[in-house]
C-alpha positions in Angstrom: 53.5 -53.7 20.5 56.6 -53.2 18.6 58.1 -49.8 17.6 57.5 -50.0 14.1 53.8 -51.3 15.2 53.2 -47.8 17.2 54.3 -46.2 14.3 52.4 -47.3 11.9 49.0 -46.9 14.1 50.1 -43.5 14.4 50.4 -43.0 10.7 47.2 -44.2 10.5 45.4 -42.1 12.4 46.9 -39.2 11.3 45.6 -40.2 7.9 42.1 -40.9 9.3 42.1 -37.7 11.0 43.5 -35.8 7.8 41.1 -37.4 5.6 38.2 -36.5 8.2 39.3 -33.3 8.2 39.2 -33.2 4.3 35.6 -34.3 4.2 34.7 -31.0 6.1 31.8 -29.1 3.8 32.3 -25.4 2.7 29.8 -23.1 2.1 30.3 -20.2 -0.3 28.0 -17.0 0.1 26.5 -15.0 -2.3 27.3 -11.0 -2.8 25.3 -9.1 -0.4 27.3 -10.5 2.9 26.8 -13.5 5.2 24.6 -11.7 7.4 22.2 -10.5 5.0 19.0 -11.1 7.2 17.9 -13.1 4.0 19.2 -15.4 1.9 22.9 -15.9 2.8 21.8 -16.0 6.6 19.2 -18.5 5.6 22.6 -20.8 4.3 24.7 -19.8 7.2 21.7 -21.0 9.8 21.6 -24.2 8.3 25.5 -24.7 7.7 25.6 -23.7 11.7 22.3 -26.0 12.2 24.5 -29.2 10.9 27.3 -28.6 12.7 25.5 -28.5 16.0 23.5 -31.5 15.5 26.4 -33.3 14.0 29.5 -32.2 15.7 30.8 -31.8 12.6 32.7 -28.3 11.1 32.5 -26.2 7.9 34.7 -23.6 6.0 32.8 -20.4 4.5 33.5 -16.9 2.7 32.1 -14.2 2.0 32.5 -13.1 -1.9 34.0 -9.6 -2.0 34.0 -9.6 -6.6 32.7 -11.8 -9.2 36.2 -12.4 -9.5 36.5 -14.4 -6.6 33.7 -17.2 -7.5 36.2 -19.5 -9.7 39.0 -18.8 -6.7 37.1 -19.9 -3.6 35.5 -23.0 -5.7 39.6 -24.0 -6.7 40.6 -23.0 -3.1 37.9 -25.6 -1.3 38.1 -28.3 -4.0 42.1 -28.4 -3.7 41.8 -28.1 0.1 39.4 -31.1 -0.4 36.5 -30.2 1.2 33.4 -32.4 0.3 30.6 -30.8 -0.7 30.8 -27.4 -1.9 28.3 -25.6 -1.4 27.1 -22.1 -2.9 24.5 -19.9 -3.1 23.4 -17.9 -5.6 22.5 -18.1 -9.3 25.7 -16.4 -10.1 27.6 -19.6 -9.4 26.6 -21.9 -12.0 28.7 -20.4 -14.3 31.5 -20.9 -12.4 30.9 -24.1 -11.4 30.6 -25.4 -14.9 34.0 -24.4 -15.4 35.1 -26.1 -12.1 33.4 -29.0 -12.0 35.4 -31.3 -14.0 38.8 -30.8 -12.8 37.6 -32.1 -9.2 35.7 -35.2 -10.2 35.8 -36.6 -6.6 34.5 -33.2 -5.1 31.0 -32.8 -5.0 29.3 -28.8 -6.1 25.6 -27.3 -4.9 24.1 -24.8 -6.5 21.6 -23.0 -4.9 19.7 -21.2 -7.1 22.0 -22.0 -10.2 21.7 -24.6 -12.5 24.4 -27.3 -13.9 23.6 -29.6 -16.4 23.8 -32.8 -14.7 25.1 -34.7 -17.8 27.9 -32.4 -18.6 28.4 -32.1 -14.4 27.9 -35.3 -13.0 29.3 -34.1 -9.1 26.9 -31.2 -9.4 24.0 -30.7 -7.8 21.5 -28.0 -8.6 18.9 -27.3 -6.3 16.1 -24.9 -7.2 12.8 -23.5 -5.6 9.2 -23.3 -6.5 9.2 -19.3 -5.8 6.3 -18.8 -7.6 4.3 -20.6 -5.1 5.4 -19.3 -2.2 5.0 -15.9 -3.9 1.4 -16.6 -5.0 0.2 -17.2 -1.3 1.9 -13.6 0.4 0.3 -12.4 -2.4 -3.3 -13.8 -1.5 -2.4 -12.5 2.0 -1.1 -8.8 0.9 -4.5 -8.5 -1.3 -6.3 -9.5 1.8 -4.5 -6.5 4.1 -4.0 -4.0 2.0 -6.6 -1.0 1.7 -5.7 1.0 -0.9 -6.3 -1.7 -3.3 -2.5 -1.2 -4.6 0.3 -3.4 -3.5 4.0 -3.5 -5.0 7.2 -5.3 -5.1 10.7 -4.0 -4.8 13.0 -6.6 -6.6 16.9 -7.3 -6.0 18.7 -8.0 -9.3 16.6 -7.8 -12.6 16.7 -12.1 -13.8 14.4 -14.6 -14.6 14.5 -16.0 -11.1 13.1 -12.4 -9.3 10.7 -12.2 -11.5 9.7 -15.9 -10.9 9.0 -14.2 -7.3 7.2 -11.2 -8.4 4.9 -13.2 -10.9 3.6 -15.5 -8.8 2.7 -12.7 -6.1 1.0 -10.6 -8.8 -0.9 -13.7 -9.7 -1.8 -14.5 -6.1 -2.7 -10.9 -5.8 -5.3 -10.9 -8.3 -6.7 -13.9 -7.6 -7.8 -12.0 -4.3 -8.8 -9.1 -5.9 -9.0 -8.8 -10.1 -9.0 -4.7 -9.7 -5.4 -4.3 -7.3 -3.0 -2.2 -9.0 0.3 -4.0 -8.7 3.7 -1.5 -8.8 6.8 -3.4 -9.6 10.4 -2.2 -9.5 13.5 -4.1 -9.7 16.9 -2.3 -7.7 19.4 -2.9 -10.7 20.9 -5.4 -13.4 24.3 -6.2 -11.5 24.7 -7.9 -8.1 25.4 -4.7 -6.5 21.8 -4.8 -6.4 21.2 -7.4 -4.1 23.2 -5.0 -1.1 21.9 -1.7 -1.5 19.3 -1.1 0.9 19.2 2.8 0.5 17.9 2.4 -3.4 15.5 0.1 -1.9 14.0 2.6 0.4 13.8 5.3 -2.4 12.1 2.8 -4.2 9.7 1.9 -1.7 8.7 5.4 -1.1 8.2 6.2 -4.8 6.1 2.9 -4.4 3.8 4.7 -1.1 3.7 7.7 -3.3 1.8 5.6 -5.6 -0.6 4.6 -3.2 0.9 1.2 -2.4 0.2 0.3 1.2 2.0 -3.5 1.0 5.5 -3.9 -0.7 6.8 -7.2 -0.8 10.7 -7.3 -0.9 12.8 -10.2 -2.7 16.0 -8.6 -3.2 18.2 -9.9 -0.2 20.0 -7.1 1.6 18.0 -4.4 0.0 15.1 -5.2 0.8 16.4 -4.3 4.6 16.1 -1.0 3.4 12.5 -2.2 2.0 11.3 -2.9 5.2 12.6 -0.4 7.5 10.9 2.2 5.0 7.6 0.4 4.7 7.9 0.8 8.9 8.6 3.9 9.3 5.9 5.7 6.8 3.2 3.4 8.3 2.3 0.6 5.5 3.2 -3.2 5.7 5.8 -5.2 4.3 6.6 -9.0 3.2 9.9 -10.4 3.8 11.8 -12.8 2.1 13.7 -16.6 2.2 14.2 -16.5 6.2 11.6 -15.5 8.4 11.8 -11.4 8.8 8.7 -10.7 10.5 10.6 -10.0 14.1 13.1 -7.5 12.5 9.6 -5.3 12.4 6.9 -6.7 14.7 3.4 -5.8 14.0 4.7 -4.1 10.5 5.5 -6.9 8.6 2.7 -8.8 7.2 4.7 -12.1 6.4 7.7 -13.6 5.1 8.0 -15.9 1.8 9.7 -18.8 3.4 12.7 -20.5 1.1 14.3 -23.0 3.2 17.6 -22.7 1.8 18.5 -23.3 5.2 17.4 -26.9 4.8 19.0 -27.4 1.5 22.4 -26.6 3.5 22.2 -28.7 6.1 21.2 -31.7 3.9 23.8 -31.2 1.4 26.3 -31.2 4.8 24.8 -34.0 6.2 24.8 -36.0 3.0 29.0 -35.2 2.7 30.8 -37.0 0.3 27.8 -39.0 -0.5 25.6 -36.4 -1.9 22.9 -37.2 -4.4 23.8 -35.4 -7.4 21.2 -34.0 -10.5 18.6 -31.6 -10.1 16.2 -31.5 -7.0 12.9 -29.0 -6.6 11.8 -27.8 -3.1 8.1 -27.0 -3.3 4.9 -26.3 -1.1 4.5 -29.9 -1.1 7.5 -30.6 0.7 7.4 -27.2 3.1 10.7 -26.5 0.2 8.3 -22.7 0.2 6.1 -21.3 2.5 4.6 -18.1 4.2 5.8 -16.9 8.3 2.8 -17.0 11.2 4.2 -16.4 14.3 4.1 -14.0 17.5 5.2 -10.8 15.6 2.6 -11.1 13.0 -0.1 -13.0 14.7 -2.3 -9.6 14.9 -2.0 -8.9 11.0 -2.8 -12.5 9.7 -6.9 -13.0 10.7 -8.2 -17.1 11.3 -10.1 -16.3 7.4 -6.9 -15.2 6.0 -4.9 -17.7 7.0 -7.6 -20.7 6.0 -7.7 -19.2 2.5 -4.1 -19.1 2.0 -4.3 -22.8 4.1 -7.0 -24.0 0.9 -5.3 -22.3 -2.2 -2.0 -24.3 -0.4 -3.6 -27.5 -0.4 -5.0 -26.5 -4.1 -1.9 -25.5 -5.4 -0.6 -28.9 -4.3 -3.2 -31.1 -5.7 -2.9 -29.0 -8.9 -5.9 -27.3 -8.5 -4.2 -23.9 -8.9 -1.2 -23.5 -11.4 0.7 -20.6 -10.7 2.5 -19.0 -13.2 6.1 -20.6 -13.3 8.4 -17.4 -15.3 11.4 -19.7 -15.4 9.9 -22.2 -17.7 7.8 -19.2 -19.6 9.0 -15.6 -19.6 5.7 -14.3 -19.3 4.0 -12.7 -16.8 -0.2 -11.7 -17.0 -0.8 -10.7 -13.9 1.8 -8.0 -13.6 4.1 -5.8 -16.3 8.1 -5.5 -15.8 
């Protein structure tokens, strides 16, 4: 092998190796902190899920301002990592604006939506909520005493009440006469990390008679929980699986597998399907937690009434209320 021969494999595989290293995904949090015990963990669990299984590594941040969105999209996207991923329905907005001066990046938006002809190297990825709501609803009807149950929500948007909707509705579909309390933390996303409103909130909500709160405001509805806990009434959790922060006190958790939706964008890389895809009960995209730390809460005829309104809601038997597509809500009042 000549010199010049060397030199040019060399070249080469620096280039491979820079190129491989630009094809690295990035994952963008939402407000309320990586570790969030919620959603952003749910994305961080699957980014971290990937890389095991694939040997592969990822970039991420934590968002400290709204300011910072546009940055740490600019920041990957020049870097050239392949996909970005984000979290959060805050992004789409930023995205938008991104989008089209990387046409060779690929964007997710969790949460957010992009219109895919505008955005061609977007992908939006959204959740049927409302369904996974409806059966922790069925399930907090089923536990609770008092006959009132309630809901503590994170930021006030379409997409919380989409939660809170769909409980209410699987609520009453247990029992027409529960009073359902509803209270959302705030209208900015400081409200998604303020777990001390969130526990004045659910006490106001006890105080009421509630004796089941369901929580679907990320890291505020830590303070949810640990309230429900401590003054003796049970709680839902929300996105990942929360029933061991509290064992024995919380009921369930609505599964959102954002975790999945991570790791597939990863695995997918530069070659990520783009458009608009739906997780739903059909596809396990939603669900409700049974496991050790709640197996003493959920009784064999709750869980095989929850197990038939699934399989209902799926065949189309049962429509739950979807307040994304109508901003209207009859089995609960915001």
């Amino acid at each position: 092998m000549t010199l010049m021969q060397k030199f040019l494999g060399a070249a080469a595989t620096l280039a491979l190796t820079a190129g491989a290293a630009h094809a690295d995904p990035a994952l963008i949090y939402d407000l309320g902190g990586k570790f969030d015990k919620s959603f952003n963990e749910a994305a961080f669990n699957g980014a971290t899920k990937w890389a095991e299984e694939s040997g592969g590594t990822f970039k991420d941040i934590e968002l400290q301002s709204e300011a910072q969105r546009e940055q740490a999209l600019r920041r990957f996207a020049e870097a050239g990592f392949n996909p970005v991923v984000t979290t959060g329905f805050s992004m789409s907005t930023p995205i938008a604006a991104v989008a089209a001066d990387y046409p060779d990046t690929k964007f997710v938006t969790i949460d957010g939506y992009v219109d895919p002809a505008e955005h061609p190297n977007v992908l939006s990825i959204l959740f049927a909520e409302h369904q996974g709501s409806y059966l922790v609803g069925m399930l907090a009807a089923m536990a609770s005493k008092s006959g009132t149950v309630s809901f503590v929500g994170g930021m006030d948007i379409p997409l919380i009440r989409k939660f809170a909707c769909g409980y209410a509705q699987g609520v009453k579909a247990v029992n027409p006469d529960a009073t359902i309390i509803s209270n959302m933390t705030g209208t900015t996303p400081a409200a998604w990390n303020d777990p001390v409103k969130g526990s004045e909130l659910t006490k106001a909500q006890i105080s009421q008679g509630s004796d089941v709160v369901f929580a679907a405001a990320g890291g505020t509805g830590l303070g949810v929980l640990q309230t429900a806990a401590d003054e003796g009434i049970l709680s839902i959790g929300v996105d990942s699986n929360q029933n061991y922060l509290f064992p024995g006190k919380v009921l369930t958790s609505m599964l959102k597998r954002v975790d999945v939706a991570v790791a597939e964008s990863m695995a997918a890389g530069a070659d990520l399907e783009t458009g608009v895809k739906a997780l739903t009960l059909e596809g396990n995209g939603v669900g409700y937690a049974l496991d050790d730390n709640n197996a003493s809460l959920i009784s064999a005829e709750m869980e095989a009434a929850v197990e038939e309104a699934k399989a209902k809601i799926i065949a189309g038997e049962i429509d739950v209320h979807d307040y994304s597509s109508d901003d209207s809500c009859p089995a609960i009042n915001f």
